[in-house]
DOZA-674775 format. One record per residue (C-alpha): chain; z, y, x; residue number from 0. Coordinates in steps of 0.1 Angstrom, whole numbers, plus 5000, padded with zeros to 4 digits. Each point is the difference from the previous one (the first is absolute). Example, Ala and Ser with C-alpha at 12.3 -4.5 7.8 and 13.67 -1.06 7.14 Angstrom:
BEGIN
+--------+------+------+------+-----+
| cadena |    Z |    Y |    X | num |
+--------+------+------+------+-----+
|      A | 5078 | 4955 | 5123 |   0 |
|      A | 4993 | 5034 | 5014 |   1 |
+--------+------+------+------+-----+
# end
This chain:
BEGIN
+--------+------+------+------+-----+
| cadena |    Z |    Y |    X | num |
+--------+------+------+------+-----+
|      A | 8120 | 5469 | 6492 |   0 |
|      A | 4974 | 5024 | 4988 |   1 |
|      A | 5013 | 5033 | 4985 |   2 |
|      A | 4991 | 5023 | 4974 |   3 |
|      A | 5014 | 5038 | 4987 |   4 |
|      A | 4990 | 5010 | 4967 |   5 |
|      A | 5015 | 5017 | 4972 |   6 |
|      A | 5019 | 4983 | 4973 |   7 |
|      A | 4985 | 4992 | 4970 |   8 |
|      A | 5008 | 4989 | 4962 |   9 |
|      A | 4993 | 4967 | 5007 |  10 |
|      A | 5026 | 4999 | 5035 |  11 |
|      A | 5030 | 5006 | 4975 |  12 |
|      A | 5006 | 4964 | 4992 |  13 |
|      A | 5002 | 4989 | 5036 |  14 |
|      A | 5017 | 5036 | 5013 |  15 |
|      A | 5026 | 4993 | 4972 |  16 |
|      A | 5010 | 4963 | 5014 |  17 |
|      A | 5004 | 5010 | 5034 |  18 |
|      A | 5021 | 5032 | 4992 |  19 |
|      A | 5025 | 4974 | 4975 |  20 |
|      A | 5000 | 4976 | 5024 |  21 |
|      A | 5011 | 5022 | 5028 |  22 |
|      A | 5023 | 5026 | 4983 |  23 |
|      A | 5034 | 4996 | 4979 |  24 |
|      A | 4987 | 5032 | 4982 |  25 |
|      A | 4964 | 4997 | 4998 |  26 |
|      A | 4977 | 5030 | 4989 |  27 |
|      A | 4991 | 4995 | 4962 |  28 |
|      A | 4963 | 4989 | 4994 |  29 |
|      A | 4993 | 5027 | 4981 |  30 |
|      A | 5010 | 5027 | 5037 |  31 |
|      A | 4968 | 4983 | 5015 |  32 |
|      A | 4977 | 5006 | 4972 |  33 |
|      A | 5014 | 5032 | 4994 |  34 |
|      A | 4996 | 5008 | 5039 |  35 |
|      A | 4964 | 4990 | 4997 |  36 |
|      A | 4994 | 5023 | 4972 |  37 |
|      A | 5014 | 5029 | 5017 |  38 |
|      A | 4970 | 5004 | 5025 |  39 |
|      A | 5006 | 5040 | 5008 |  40 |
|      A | 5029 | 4989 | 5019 |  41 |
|      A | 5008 | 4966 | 5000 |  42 |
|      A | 4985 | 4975 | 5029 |  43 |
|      A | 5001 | 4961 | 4993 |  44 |
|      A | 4990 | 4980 | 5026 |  45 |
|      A | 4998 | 4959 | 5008 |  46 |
|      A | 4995 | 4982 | 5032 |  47 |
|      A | 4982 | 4967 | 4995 |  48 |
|      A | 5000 | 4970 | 5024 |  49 |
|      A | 4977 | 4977 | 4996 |  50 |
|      A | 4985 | 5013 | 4969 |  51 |
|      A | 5040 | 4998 | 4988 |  52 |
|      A | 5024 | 5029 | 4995 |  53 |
|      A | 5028 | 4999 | 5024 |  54 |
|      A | 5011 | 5035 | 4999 |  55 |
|      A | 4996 | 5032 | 4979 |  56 |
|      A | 5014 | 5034 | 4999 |  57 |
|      A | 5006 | 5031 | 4975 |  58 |
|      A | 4997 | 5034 | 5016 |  59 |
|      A | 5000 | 5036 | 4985 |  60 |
|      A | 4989 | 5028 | 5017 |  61 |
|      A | 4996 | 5037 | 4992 |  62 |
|      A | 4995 | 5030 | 5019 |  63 |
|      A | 5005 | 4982 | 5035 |  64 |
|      A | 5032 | 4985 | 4985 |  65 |
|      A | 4999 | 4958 | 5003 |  66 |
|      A | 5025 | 4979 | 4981 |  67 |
|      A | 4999 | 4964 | 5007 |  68 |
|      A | 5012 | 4986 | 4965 |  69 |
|      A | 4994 | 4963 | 5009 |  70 |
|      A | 4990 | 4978 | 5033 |  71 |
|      A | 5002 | 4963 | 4998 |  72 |
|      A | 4986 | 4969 | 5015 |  73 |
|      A | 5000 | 4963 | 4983 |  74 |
|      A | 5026 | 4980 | 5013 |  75 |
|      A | 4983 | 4976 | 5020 |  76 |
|      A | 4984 | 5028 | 5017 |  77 |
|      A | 5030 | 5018 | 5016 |  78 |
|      A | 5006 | 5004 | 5035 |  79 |
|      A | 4962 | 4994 | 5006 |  80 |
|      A | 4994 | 5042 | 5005 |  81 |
|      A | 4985 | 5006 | 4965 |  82 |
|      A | 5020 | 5024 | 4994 |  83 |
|      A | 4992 | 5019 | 5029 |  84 |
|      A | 4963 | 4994 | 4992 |  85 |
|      A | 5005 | 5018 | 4962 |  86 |
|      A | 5020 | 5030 | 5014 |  87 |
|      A | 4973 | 5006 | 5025 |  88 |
|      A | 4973 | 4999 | 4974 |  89 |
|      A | 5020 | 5020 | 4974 |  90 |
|      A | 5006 | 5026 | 5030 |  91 |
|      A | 4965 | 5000 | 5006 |  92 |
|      A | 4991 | 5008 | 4963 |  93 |
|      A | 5022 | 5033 | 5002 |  94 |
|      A | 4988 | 5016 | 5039 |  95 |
|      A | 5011 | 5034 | 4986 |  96 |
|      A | 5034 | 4989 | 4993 |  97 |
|      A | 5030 | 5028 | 5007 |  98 |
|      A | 5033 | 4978 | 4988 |  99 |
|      A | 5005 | 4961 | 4987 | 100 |
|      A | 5029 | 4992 | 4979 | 101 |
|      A | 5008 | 4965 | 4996 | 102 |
|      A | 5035 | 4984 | 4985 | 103 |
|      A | 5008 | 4965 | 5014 | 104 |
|      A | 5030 | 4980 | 4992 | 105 |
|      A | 5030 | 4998 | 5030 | 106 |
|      A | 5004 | 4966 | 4998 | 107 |
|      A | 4956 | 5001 | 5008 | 108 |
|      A | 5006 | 4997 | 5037 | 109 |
|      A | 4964 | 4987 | 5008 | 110 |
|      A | 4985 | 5029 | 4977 | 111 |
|      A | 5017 | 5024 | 5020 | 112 |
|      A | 4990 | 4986 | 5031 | 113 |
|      A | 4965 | 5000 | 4991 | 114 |
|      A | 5006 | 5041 | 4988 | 115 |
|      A | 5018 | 5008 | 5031 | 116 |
|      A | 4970 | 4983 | 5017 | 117 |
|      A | 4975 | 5028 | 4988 | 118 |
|      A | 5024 | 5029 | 5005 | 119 |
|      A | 5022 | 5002 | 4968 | 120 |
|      A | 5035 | 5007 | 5002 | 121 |
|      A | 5028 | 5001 | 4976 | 122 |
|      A | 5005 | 5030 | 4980 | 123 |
|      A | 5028 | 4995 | 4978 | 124 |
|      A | 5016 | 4971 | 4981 | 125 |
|      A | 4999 | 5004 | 4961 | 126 |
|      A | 5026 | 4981 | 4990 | 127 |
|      A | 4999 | 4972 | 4970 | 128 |
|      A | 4966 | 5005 | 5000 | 129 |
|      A | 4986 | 4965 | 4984 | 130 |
|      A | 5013 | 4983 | 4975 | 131 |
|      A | 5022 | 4974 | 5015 | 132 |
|      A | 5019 | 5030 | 5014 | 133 |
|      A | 4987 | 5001 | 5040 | 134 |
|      A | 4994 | 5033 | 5015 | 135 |
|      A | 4962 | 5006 | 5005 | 136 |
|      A | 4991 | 5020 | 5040 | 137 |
|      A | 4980 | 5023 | 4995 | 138 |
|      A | 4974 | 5004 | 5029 | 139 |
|      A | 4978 | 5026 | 5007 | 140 |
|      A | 4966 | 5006 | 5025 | 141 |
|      A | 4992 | 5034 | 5010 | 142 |
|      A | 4975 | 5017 | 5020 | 143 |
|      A | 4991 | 5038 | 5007 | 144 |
|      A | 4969 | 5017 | 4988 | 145 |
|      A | 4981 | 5026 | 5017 | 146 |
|      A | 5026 | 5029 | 4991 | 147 |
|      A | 5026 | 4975 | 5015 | 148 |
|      A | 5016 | 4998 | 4967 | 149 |
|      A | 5004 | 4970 | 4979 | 150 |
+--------+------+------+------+-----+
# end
């Protein structure tokens, strides 16, 4: 399979949006995606295409060294393949003078965590009822010292 990193655009929505329904119970709105694309001080929307097909896509914001993973997912038929390794590289790539990365990923996510834990994350704190059918969201964070040794 030949891939390709670019950044989302207007056109990705339709497909983005049918993945993200078909995989989650509480899908980001339509509208979140356009609105991330128009936000391009600090918003970073990014798809992964396979074959000249998206198969994975994320939603990133970053300010002042400060990375929050708002969304990672890969199409269905494409789990367990290493895509998702493939876009966390890349989006780590995009951000070399990173200080801290947030992320929130459901408990019940095991693979997702795996895959975090994989690239150095660890749990932070558990925010409890976090999405809307009432499970507790982890909260994971990715840290590394500057210069000063601070964070």
């Amino acid at each position: 399979m030949i891939f390709k990193f670019r950044k989302m655009c207007r056109s990705d929505i339709d497909m983005v949006h049918r993945i993200e329904v078909d995989l989650f119970e509480d899908p980001w709105p339509r509208d979140s995606f356009i609105r991330d694309l128009q936000s391009r001080e600090t918003a970073y929307s990014y798809v992964l295409e396979g074959n000249n097909e998206i198969i994975a896509y994320s939603v990133c914001w970053y300010y002042q060294r400060e990375l929050h993973i708002g969304n990672l997912a890969v199409k269905r038929m494409h789990h367990r393949k290493g895509i998702g390794s493939k876009l966390l590289s890349y989006i780590l790539e995009q951000f070399e003078d990173w200080a801290i990365i947030f992320l929130e990923v459901r408990e019940s996510n095991i693979a997702a965590q795996k895959l975090y834990k994989k690239f150095g994350f660890r749990n932070l704190y558990r925010r409890r009822s976090y999405y809307t059918n009432g499970e507790d969201a982890l909260i994971m964070v990715k840290s590394k010292e500057d210069k000063n040794g601070l964070v």
